[in-house]
C-alpha positions in Angstrom: 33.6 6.8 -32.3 32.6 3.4 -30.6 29.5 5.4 -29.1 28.1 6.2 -32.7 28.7 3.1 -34.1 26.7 1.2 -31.1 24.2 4.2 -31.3 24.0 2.6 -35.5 23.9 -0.5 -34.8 21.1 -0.2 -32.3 19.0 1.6 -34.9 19.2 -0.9 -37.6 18.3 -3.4 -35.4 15.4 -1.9 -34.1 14.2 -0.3 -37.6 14.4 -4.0 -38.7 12.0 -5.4 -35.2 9.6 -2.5 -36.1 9.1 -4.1 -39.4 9.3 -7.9 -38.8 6.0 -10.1 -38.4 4.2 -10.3 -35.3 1.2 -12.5 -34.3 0.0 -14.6 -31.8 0.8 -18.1 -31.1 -1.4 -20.7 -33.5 -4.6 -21.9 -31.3 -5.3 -25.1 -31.1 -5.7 -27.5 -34.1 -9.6 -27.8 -33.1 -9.9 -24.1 -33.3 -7.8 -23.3 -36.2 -9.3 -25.8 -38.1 -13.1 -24.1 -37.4 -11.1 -20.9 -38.8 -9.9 -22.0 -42.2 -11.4 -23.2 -45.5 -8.4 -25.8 -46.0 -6.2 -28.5 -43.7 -4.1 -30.5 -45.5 -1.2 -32.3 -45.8 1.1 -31.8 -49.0 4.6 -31.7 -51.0 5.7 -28.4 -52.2 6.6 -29.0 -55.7 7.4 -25.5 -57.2 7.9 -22.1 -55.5 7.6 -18.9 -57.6 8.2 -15.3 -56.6 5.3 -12.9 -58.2 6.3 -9.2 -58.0 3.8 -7.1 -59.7 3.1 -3.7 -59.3 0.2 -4.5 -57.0 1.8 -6.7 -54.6 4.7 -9.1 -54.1 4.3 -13.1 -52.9 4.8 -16.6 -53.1 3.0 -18.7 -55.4 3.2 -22.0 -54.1 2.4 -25.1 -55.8 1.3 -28.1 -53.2 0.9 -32.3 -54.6 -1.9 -33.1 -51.9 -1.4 -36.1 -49.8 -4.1 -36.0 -47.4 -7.4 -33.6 -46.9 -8.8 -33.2 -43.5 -11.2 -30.3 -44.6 -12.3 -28.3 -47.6 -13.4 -28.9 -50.7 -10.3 -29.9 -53.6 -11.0 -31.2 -56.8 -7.2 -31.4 -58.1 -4.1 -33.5 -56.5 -1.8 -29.8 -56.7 -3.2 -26.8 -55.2 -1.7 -23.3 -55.8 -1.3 -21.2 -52.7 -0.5 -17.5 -52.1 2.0 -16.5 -49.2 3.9 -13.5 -48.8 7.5 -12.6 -48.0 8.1 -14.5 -44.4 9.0 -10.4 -43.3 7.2 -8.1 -43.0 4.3 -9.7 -44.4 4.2 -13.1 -42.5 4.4 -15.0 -45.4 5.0 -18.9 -44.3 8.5 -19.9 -45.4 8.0 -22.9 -47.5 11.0 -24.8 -48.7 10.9 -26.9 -52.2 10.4 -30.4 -51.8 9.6 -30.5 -48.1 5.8 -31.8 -46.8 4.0 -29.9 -44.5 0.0 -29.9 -42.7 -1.3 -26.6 -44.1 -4.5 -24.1 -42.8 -5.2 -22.5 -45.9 -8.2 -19.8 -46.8 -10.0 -18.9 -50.0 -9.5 -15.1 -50.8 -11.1 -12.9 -54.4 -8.2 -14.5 -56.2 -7.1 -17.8 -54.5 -6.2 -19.6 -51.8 -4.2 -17.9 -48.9 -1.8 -18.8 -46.0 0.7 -17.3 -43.2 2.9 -18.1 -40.5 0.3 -17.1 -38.2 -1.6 -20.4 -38.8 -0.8 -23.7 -37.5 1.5 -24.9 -40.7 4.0 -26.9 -40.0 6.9 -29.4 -41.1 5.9 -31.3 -38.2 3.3 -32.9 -40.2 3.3 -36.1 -38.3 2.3 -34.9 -35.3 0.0 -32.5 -36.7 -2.3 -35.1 -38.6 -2.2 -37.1 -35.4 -3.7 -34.2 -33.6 -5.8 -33.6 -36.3 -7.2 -37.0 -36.3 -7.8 -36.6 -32.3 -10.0 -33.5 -33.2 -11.8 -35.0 -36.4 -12.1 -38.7 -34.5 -11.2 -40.7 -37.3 -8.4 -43.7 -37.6 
């Protein structure tokens, strides 16, 4: 009995690594920055689930605080992430500020875990400042 309920429990967890999100570490800020349309710095203010019947994600709505690159004519932004598994949607929690890489898709503006985002947004706009040499 112990051997079968090992042998289960070594299937779920493995049924449930064959599904979870896999990239490769973020590259440098210099060269993520060269890769996306956006870097900013921003305040989630609302988080949405959106489950229709052709996909599933995260509308997130960002107040912008500071734009290192990319074009934005508004102070809130909408962004598109997925479910952080499998998808590699970035996890975003309401109210927190974060330094976003961001891309324009057909129908938005996209973003992942596999970017640089991060709540470490401090440090991040330091060593975004390093790359774009301004004060």
């Amino acid at each position: 009995m112990m051997k079968k309920t090992l042998l289960c429990i070594l299937i779920s967890l493995y049924s449930v690594m064959a599904f979870a999100c896999t990239c490769s570490f973020p590259d440098s800020a210099k060269e993520e920055i060269g890769k996306h349309d956006l870097v900013f710095i921003g305040k989630v203010i609302s988080k949405t689930w959106v489950d229709s019947t052709e996909e599933k994600y995260f509308l997130v709505e960002i107040e912008l605080k500071e734009v290192f690159k990319g074009e934005i004519q508004t102070k809130i932004i909408s962004i598109k992430t997925g479910p952080p598994l499998p998808s590699c949607g970035y996890p975003f929690k309401l109210g927190k500020t974060y330094a976003v890489y961001a891309w324009f898709t057909q129908d938005g503006t996209s973003t992942n875990q596999c970017t640089r985002n991060t709540k470490s947004w401090r440090k991040e706009k330091r060593e975004i400042k390093t790359v774009h040499n301004t004060p």
